[in-house]
N, C-alpha and C positions, 0 to 999 in steps of 0.2 A: 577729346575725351569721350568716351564710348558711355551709351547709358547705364551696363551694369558698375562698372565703375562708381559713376554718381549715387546708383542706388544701394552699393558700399560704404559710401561714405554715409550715408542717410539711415543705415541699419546695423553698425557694425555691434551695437549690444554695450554690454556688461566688459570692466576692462579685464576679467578671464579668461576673457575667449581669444586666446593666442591663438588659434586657428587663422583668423582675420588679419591677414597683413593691412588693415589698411585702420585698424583700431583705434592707432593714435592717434587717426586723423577724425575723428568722430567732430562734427558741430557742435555746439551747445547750445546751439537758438535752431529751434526746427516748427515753426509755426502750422505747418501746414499738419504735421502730425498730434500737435496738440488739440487741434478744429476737429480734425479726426476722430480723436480718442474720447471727448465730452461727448463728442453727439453718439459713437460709436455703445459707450458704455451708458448710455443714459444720463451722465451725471450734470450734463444743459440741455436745456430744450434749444432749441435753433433761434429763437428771439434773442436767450443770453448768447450764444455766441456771434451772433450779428453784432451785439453790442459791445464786444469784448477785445480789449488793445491783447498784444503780444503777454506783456504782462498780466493781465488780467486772468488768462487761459492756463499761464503757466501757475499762478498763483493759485488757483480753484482747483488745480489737477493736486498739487503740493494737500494744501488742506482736504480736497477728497481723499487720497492715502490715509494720511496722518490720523483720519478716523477710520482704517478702514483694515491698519495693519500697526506690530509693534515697535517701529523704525521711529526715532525722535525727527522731529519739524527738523532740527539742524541738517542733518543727515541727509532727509530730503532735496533742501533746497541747494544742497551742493550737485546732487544728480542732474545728469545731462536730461533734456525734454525727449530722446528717443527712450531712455532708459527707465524714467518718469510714468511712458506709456506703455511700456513692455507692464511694467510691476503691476499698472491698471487694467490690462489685460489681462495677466495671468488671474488677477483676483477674478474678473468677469469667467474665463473660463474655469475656474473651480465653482462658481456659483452655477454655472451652466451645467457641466457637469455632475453637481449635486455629489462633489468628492468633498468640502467643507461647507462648514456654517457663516454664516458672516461673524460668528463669534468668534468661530474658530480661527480666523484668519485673522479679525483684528488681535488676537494672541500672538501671532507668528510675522516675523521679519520678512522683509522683499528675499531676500537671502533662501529663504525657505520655503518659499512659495517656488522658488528656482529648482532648486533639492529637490523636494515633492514633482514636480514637473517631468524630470531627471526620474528620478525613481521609477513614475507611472510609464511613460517611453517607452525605459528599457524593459517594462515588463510586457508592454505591450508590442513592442515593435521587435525588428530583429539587430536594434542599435544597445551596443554594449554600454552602461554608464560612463567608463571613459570616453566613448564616444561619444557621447550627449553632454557633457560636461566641457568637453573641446567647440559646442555651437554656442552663438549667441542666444538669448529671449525670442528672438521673434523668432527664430528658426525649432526651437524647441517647444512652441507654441505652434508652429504648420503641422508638424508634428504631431502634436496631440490633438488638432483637429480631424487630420486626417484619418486618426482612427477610431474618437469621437462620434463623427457624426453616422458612422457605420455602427455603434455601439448604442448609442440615444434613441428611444426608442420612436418618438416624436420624426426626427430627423430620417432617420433608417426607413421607415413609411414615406416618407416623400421621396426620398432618390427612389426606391421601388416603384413608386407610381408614375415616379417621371420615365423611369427607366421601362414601362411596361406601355411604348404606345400603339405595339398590334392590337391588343386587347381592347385597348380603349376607341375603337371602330376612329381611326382617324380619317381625314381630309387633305388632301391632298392639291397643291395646284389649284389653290382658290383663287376663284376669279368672281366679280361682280355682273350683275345683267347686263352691263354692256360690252360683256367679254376681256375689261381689260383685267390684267395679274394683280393681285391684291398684295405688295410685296412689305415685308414687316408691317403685317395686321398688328394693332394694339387693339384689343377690344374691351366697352363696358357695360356692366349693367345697366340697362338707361329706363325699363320701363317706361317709354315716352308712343310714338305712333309704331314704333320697333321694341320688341323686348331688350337689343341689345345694340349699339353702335360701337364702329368699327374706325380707326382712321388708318391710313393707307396709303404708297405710294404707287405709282408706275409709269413706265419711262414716256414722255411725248417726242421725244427727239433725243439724237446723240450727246448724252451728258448732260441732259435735263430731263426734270422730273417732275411730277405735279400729285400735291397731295388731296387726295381723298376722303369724303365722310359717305358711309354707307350704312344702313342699318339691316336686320334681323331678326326673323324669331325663333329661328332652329339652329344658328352658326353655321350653316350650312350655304343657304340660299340668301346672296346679300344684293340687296337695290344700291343702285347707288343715288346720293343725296345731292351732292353738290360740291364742289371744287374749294378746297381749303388754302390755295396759295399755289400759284408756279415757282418753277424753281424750287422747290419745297419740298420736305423728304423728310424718313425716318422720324413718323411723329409718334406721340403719345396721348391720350387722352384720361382725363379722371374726372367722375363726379364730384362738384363742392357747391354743397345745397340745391336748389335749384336749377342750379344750373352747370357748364364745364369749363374746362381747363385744359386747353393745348398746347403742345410745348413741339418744336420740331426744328430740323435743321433747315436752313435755307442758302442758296447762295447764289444771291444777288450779283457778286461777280464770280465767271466761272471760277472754281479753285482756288476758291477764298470765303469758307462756309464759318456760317457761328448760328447763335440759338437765338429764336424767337418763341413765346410765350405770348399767349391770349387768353383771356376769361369771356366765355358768354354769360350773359345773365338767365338764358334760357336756353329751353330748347328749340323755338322756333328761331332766335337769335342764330344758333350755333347752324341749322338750318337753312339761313340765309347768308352766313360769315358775314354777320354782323356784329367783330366783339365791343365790348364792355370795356376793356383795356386790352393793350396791345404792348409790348416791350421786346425790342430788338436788344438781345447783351452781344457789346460788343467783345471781340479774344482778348484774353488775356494770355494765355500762354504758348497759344501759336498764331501766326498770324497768315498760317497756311489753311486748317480746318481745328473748327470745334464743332461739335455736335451730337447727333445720337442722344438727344436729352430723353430721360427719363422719370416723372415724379416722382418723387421718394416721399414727402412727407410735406403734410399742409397744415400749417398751426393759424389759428383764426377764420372768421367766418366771411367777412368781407376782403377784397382785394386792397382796397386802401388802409387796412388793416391787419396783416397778414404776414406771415413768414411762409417759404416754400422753399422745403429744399430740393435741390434739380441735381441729379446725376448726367456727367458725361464724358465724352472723350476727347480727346487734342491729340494733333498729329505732332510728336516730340518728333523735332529741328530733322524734320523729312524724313523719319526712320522708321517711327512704328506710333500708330495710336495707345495711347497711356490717359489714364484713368484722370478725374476732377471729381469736385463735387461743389456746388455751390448755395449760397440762399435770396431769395429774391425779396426785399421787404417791400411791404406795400405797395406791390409790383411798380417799385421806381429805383431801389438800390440795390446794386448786388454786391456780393464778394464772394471770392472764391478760393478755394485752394487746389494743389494735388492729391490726390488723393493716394501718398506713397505709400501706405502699407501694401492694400493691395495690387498693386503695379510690383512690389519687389514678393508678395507671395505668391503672385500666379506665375511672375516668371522662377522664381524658385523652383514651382512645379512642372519647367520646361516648356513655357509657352514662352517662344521668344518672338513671334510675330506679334499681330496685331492685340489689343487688348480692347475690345469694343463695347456692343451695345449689352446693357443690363435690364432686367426688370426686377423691381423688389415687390414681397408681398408678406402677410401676416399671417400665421397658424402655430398656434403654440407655441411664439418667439417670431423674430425677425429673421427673414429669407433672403438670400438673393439668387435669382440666374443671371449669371454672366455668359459670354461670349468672350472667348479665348482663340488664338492661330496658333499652332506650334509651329510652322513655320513661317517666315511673310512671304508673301506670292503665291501662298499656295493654298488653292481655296476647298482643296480636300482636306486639308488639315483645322478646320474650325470645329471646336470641341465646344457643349455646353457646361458649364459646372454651376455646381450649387454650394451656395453655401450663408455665410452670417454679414457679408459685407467685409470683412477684414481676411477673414480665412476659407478654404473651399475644397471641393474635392472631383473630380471628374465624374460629370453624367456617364452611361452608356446606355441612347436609348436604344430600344430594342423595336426596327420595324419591322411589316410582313417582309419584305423583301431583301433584309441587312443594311439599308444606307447607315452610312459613318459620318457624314461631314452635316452639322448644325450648327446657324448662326442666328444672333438678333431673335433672342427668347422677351417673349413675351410672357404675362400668366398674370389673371386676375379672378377675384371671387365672383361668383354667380350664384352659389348657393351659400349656406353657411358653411358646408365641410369640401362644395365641391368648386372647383377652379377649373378653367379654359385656358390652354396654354399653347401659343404660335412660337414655329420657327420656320425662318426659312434656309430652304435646303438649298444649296448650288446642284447645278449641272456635276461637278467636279467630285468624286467619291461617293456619287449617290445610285442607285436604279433608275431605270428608267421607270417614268410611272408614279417615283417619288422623288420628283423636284418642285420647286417653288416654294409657295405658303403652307406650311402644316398647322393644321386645327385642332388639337384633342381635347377630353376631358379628362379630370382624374377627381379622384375622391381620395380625400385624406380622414 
C-alpha cells in the first residue's frame, strides 16, 4: 500500500466530499490527529496531553467545540476524530484570520464554518464554489492558508524577510577556527563567555559524524568549545534557566538513528559535556532512522519536573522521511505520535520527497520553518516553507547569486524583534560561493 493511499485514508473529511473515492473508508479512532489538534489549537498544554488516554482527547476536543460552536453535544460525538479536528481548525483559522468573533462562531454550526470557508476560497482564489464544495476540510483549509498568510500582515513580513537574504549581508560556508564546516548550525542566545552558542555537526569519516559546541560574539567568527558526542548529528540547542538543552540525532549502529536529549545545569557543564540528565528515546515508528529533533516547547522549570515537546522525523517503511512529534516528561517518559496533518498538507503542496528538518519560533503567533523535497534523490529540489505547524506556504529566498535548493532551517530570537536564521545549502542547485552553512539576520 503506497503512503498517499494511507494518508487518504487518514483525511478524507466530511462525508460530502464525493470527490474522495476512498471516503467510506475514513477511521473513526485517529489518535495521532487528535494529540495534534489540542496542542495545535492551544486547547492543552503538553502536560494534559501526556496524561490523556485515547478517550480522554477525544472527549476534551468534543466539549471544546460544544463551547465554541452551535452543533448539539449529540451531534458531536457521532463525528469521526479527523472530522472533529478539521471543525477545530477551521474555528482556529477564523480566529487567526480575525474574519469572526468567538461569539460569532459559537452562533454558527460546523456546517457553516465549512460554507464560510467555501465562500472566502472562491473569492479569493481562482477555484469555483462548486469546486470547493467537491474538497474535504482539510483541503479547503491548505487553501485558505495559502492565501492567508500572504494576506496577514504579521505573516506577510516574515516570508518577506526570510525571503530578502541578499540584503540581509549573509554568511556563507561557515566554518569554525579549526576549519571544520559548521553543517546545520542551531544557534542561542547565551550571553555566557560568548554572546551566542552554536551546536553543529561535521563529517569525521565516511558516514559519521561528530557533533559540535562553538560559541560567538558576531555570528560570524565561531571558536570552537568542545565535542558533543560522536556518531551524533543534527542537533539543537535551547536555553532553560540556567542552564541548556540538547536534543540531536545519533547513531550508535550505522543506519539505525533515533533521538537523544541532554540537560546541562550550566554553562560550564555544557562546556565540559557534562549533562545533568541524559535520555536516549528509543524508535517508535521506524526502526531504520528517527531524528532531526527539534525543541518546540518547554513547560516546567526543572528536568525532573517537566514536559518538552521535541519535533522530528522517521524514515516511513524505507521511502521518504515523514513528520512526528513527541513529549518527553520528566526527562524519563515519552510518547509520541505522527504528526499526519502536516505529512498529508505538505505533500498536498507537491513535496513528495523527503519531509525533514523543522525549526519553530514565536512573533506575533506560532511559526514554523520546515524543510520539504519535491522530489527524493534529488537534492536541488529542497524547498524551505513557512508556516503555523499544520499548514504552510513555500519560502523563495532570494540570494546575491540566485541559489534554489534549502534545507534544515534553523531560526531563533537574539533581539526582541530581531532573529538569526541558518540553512544549509547542498552543492546541488546552488552557486558556487553559496554552499554550505547560511547565516542571516532578519528583523521583523
Amino acid at each position: 500500500m503506497c503512503i498517499l493511499f494511507v494518508f487518504s485514508l487518514c483525511f478524507a473529511g466530511c462525508s460530502k466530499e464525493s470527490d474522495d473515492p476512498l471516503q467510506e473508508e475514513v477511521p473513526a479512532k485517529n489518535e495521532n490527529v487528535l494529540a495534534k489538534t489540542l496542542l495545535y489549537t492551544d486547547w492543552a498544554s503538553a502536560a494534559t496531553v501526556m496524561s490523556m488516554s485515547y478517550v480522554d482527547m477525544r472527549n476534551t476536543l468534543i466539549s471544546d467545540l460544544d463551547s465554541r460552536c452551535e452543533d448539539a453535544p449529540s451531534f458531536l460525538q457521532q463525528m469521526d476524530d479527523v472530522d472533529l479536528c478539521w471543525g477545530a481548525m477551521m474555528y482556529k483559522f477564523f480566529l487567526d484570520a480575525d474574519i469572526f468573533s468567538a461569539q460569532q462562531l459559537a452562533d454558527m454550526t460546523l456546517e457553516e464554518y465549512r460554507t464560510s470557508i467555501i465562500d472566502l476560497n472562491a473569492t479569493k482564489t481562482v477555484f469555483s464554489v462548486s469546486e470547493l464544495q467537491k474538497k474535504n476540510n482539510i483541503r479547503n483549509l491548505s487553501i485558505a492558508y495559502s492565501w492567508w498568510f500572504y494576506q496577514n500582515t504579521s505573516s506577510k513580513q516574515k516570508i518577506e524577510q526570510l525571503n530578502n537574504v541578499a540584503i540581509a549581508e549573509p554568511s556563507f560556508d561557515m566554518k569554525d577556527d579549526k576549519g571544520r564546516v559548521m553543517d546545520v548550525l542551531r544557534i542561542v542566545k547565551a550571553d555566557e563567555s560568548y554572546t551566542y552558542l552554536g551546536v553543529y555537526h561535521s563529517m569525521a569519516s565516511t558516514n559519521e559524524f561528530i557533533l559540535y559546541l562553538a560559541g560567538s560574539n558576531d555570528l560570524k567568527n565561531w571558536i570552537n568549545i568542545t565535542e558533543l558526542g560522536d556518531r551524533s548529528h543534527q542537533g539543537d540547542i535551547k536555553k532553560w534557566g540556567n542552564g541548556y538543552i540538547v536534543a540531536n540525532e545519533q547513531d550508535p549502529i550505522q543506519g539505525s538513528n533515533n533521538i537523544r536529549v541532554r540537560y546541562y545545569a550550566s554553562y560550564v557543564d555544557l562546556a565540559e559535556d557534562k549533562p545533568t540528565n541524559d535520555k536516549t528515546i528509543s524508535q517508535t515508528f521506524s526502526n531504520l532512522a528517527e531524528g532531526t529533533p527539534d525543541i518546540r516547547k518547554i513547560e516546567g522549570f526543572v528536568p525532573s519536573s517537566s514536559h518538552i515537546v521535541i519535533g522530528y522525523h522517521y524514515y516511513d517503511n524505507g521511502i521518504r522521511d515523514q513528520q512526528a512529534f513527541g513529549i518527553l516528561t520528566d526527562f524519563s517518559n515519552w510518547r509520541t505520535w505522527k504528526d499526519e496533518v502536516s505529512n498529508f498538507t505538505i505533500q498536498e503542496m507537491g513535496y513528495k520527497g523527503n519531509i525533514g528538518g523543522r525549526s519553530a519560533f514565536s512573533h506575533d503567533g506560532d511559526y514554523v520553518l520546515q524543510e520539504a523535497q519535491i522530489t527524493s534523490g534529488d537534492w536541488s529540489s529542497w524547498r524551505i516553507l513557512f508556516g503555523n505547524g499544520a499548514f504552510y506556504c513555500t519560502l523563495q529566498p532570494q540570494t546575491p547569486l540566485g541559489s534554489a535548493s534549502f534545507a534544515n532551517p534553523g531560526i531563533t530570537p537574539i533581539e526582541s524583534d530581531k532573529f538569526v536564521v541558518t540553512s544549509f545549502l547542498p552543492s546541488q542547485g546552488n552557486r558556487s560561493g553559496e554552499i554550505g552553512e547560511l547565516v542571516y539576520i532578519v528583523q521583523f
